[in-house]
N, C-alpha and C positions, 0 to 999 in steps of 0.2 A: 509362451507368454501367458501366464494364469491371470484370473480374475480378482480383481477386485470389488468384490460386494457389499457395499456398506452404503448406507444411506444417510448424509451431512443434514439437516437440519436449518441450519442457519448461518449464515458467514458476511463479511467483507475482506477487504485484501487488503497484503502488505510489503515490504522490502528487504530483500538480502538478496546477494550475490553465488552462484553455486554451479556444478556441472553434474548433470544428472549421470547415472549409470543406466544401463538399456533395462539393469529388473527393476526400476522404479517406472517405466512408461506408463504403466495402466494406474499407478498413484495417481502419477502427473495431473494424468488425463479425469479422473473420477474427481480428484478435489475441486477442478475446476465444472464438470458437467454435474455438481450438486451443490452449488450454492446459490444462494438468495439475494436481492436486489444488486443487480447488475450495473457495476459501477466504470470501471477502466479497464483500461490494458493501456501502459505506457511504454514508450521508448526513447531512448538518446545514449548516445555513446558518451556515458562517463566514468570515469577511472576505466576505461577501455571496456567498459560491460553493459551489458542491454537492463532498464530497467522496467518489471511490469510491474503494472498497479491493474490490479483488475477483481473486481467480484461478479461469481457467478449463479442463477437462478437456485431453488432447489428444487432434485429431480432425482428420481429413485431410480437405482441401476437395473437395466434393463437386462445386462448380465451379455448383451452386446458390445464385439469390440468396436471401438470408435475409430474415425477415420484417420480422427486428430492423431493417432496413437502411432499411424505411418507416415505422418508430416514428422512428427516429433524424431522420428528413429533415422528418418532420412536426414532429417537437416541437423541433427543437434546433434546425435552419436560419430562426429566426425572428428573429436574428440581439440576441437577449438570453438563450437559457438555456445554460448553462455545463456541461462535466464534467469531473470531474478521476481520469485514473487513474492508481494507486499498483501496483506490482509487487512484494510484499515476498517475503522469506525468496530472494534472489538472494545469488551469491556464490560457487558450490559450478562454476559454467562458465562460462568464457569464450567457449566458442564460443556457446553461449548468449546469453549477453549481445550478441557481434558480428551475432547476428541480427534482436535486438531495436533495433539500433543502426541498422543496415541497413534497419529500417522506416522510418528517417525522420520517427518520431511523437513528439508534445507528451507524452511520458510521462517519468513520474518511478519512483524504486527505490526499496527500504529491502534493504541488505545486512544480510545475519547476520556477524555478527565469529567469525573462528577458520574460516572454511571453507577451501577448497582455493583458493578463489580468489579471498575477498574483497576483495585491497588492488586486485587486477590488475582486477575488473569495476571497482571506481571508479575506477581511473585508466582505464579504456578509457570509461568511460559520462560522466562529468566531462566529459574532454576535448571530448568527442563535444557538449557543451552539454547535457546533461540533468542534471536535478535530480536529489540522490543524497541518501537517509538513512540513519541507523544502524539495522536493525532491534536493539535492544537487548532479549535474554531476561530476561523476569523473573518472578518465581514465578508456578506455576499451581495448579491444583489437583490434577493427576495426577503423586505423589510418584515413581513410579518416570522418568518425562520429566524432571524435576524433579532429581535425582538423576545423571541421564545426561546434562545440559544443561552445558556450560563455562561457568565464569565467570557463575552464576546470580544477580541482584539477590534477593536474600531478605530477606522483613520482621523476619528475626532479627538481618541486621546492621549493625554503628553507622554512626551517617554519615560515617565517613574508610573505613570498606570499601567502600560502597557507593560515593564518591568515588571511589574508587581503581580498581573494578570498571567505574565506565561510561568512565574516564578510558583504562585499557588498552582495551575497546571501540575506543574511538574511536582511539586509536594503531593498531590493527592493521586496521582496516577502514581510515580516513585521509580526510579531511576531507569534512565534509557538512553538509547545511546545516539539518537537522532529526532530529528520533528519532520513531519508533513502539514501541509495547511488540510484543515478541513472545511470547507467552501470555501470562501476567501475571492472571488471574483472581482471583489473590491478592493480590499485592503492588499492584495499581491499587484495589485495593479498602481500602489502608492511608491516610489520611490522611498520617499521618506521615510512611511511606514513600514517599510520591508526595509530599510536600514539598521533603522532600531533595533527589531526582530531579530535579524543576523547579525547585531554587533552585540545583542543578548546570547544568544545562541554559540557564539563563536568564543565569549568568553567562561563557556562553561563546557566547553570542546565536543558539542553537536553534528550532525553532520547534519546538512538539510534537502530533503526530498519535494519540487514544486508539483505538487499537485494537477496541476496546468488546468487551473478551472475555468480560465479564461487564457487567450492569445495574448491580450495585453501584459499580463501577469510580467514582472520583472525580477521575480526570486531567484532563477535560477541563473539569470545572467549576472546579478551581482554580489550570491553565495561564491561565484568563479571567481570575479573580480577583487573578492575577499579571501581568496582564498580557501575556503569552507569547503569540504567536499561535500558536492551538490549530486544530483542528477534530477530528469525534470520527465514527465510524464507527456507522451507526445498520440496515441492510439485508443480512445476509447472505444468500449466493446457494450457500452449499454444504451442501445438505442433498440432494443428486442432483447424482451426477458427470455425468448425461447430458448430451447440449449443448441437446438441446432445452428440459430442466428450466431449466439452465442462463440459456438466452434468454429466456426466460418471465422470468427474474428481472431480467433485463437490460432487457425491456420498460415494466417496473415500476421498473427504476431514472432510464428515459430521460423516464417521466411525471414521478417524483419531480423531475428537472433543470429541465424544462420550469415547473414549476411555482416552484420555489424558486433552483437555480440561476442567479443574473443577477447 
């Protein structure tokens, strides 16, 4: 099993569906022990597959192999468990992105709309064959973010704003093939509002990934009930920027695979 030595810079995470081969383990394993603000790791069985969401620290390779690297080979190479990882809140570098590009891996994004660089990572990551979503902002519950966010989904307004708001999203990020919320504690937690959303969403053939920023949230049970293929983020992994904390969660997300992922 050779090394992978490279050192990631900057990152979040994102969504696609895929089954690794045993010479990608030390990818796996490296994309996740070098990345920066530490977001989720998600799960739910949907369309029969495990979905992660998760971003990890940045940390230069020690050129050490990781422990995670024999979770991964034990449970996953058994040639039915599945995992799927999301990179969200990208958009802000391109060089960035050209190095996640240059990984050569089954992975998928959710772009933030209004960054410095959102149209130019989809059209480099697109191109590139990977799978690319809108991460779309929507109320949270901390009003000063809230406040300072562009172009905010809020459960205050009607549904031709709200039309209007995910519809410029989506012109200036440019074409993808699903949405995720980004915070949203609030407004996923709006029946109403998350109606709208996924009856916008549905008529322009999205699929829709919850976020799960909050337990109350209702995206995901009524993306189902719509019809809409959903899947919904159930494990997060950022409560410790360390990478070891980090792995530890990764361990635990690669059992959850193993077991439900197929």
């Amino acid at each position: 099993m050779g090394k992978y030595n490279r050192s990631i810079k900057k990152q979040s995470i994102s969504f696609k569906i895929y089954e690794y081969k045993k010479n990608n383990i030390n990818r796996w394993t490296e994309i996740y022990s070098k990345k920066r603000s530490p977001r989720k790791v998600s799960f739910k069985r949907s369309w029969d597959k495990v979905i992660i969401d998760s971003a990890v620290k940045e940390e230069k390779d020690t050129g050490k192999d990781s422990e995670v690297n024999e979770i991964i080979k034990e449970t996953l190479f058994n040639g039915s468990s599945k995992l799927a990882i999301l990179i969200d809140d990208t958009g802000s570098s391109l060089a960035l992105a050209k190095e996640f590009r240059d990984l050569n891996m089954p992975l998928s994004f959710a772009i933030l709309p209004y960054l410095a660089k959102s149209r130019e990572v989809n059209k480099l990551l697109s191109e590139s064959g990977y799978k690319v979503l809108l991460h779309l902002p929507m109320e949270g519950s901390d009003k000063a973010v809230n406040e300072n966010t562009k172009n905010l989904i809020k459960t205050t307004l009607t549904k031709e704003e709200i039309y209007d708001i995910f519809n410029k999203a989506l012109e200036n990020v440019g074409p993808v093939s699903g949405f995720n919320n980004h915070m949203g504690s609030v407004f996923t937690s709006s029946e109403e509002g998350m109606g709208t959303v996924l009856e916008f969403a549905k008529n322009r053939g999205l699929f829709y990934i919850d976020s799960k920023t909050t337990s109350k949230s209702k995206g995901y049970r009524m993306a189902k009930n719509m019809e809409i293929p959903s899947a919904e983020c159930m494990h997060f992994i950022d409560n410790s920027k360390a990478v070891v904390d980090i792995e530890k969660e990764l361990k635990r997300a690669v059992e959850i695979a193993h077991k439900k992922g197929r």
